[in-house]
C-alpha positions in Angstrom: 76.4 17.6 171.7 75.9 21.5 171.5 78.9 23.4 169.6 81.2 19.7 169.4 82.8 20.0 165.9 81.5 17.0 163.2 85.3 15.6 163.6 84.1 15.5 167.6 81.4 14.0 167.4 82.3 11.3 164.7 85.4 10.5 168.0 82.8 10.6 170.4 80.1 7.9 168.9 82.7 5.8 166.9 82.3 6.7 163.3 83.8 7.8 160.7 83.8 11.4 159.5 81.5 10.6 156.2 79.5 8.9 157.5 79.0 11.6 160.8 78.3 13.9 157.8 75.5 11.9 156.4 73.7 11.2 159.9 74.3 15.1 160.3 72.7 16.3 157.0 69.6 13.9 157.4 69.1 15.7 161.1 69.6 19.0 159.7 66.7 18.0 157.4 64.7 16.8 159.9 65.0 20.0 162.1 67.2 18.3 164.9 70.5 20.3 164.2 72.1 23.4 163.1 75.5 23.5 161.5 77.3 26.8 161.5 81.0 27.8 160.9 82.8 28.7 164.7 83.6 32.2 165.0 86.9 31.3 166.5 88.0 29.2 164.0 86.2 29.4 160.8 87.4 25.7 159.3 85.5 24.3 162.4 81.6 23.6 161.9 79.8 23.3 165.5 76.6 21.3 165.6 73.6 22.7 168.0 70.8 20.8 168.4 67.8 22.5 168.0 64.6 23.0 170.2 62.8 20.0 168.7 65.7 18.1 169.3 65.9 19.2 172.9 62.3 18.5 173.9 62.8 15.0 172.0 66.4 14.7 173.9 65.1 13.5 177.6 62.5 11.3 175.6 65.0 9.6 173.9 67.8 9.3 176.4 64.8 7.0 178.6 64.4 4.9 175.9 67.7 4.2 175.2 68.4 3.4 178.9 65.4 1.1 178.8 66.8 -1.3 176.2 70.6 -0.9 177.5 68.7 -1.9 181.2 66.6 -4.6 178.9 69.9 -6.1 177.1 71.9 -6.3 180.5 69.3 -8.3 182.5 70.8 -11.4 183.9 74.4 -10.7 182.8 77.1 -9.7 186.1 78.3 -6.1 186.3 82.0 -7.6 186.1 81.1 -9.3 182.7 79.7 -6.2 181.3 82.7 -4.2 182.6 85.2 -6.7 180.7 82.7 -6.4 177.6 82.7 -2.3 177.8 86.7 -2.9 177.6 87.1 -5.6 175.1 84.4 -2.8 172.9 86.6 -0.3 173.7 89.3 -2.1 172.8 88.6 -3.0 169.4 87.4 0.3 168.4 90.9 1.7 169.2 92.1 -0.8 167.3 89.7 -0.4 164.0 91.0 3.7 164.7 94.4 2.8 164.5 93.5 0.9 161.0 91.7 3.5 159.5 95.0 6.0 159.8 
C-alpha cells in the first residue's frame, strides 16, 4: 500500500473513490496512514502507512488468512477458482456501470 495514489487503491480493493476517501480519513485519524501530495506530481496524494500500521500489518494479514482458510474448508480448489472469476467478473462489470 506505501505511496499507491487513493484512485489506486480504491482499483486495487474494489471501491469507489468516496468511499476510499472515507476509509482513508478514519485511518488517518486513527494513526494508520499518512496522506501527502507526490512530489512528482502534485495532483497525486500517496498513502503511507505508518509505523503502527506496520507492526499491526503481519497481525492482521494472519487473521485474515485464517477466516479466508476457515470460509474455504470443504469447498474444491476448482470451485473456488470458478468463484474468484465469476467475483472478478462482476466487479468489472459494476466498473463498467459506474463510467
Amino acid at each position: 500500500m506505501d505511496g499507491l495514489s487513493q484512485r489506486e487503491l480504491s482499483a486495487r480493493v474494489g471501491m469507489m473513490e468516496p468511499t476510499t476517501v472515507i476509509a482513508l480519513r478514519s485511518m488517518e485519524r486513527s494513526g494508520l496512514i499518512r496522506r501527502a501530495r507526490s512530489a512528482d506530481d502534485r495532483r497525486r496524494i500517496e498513502v503511507r502507512l505508518t509505523a503502527k500500521a506496520q507492526r499491526l500489518r503481519n497481525e492482521l494479514l494472519t487473521v485474515a488468512r485464517t477466516i479466508t482458510a476457515q470460509a474455504e474448508q470443504e469447498i474444491a480448489a476448482r470451485d473456488l477458482a470458478v468463484f474468484r472469476r465469476a467475483i472478478a467478473r462482476m466487479t468489472a462489470n459494476l466498473d463498467r456501470v459506474e463510467r
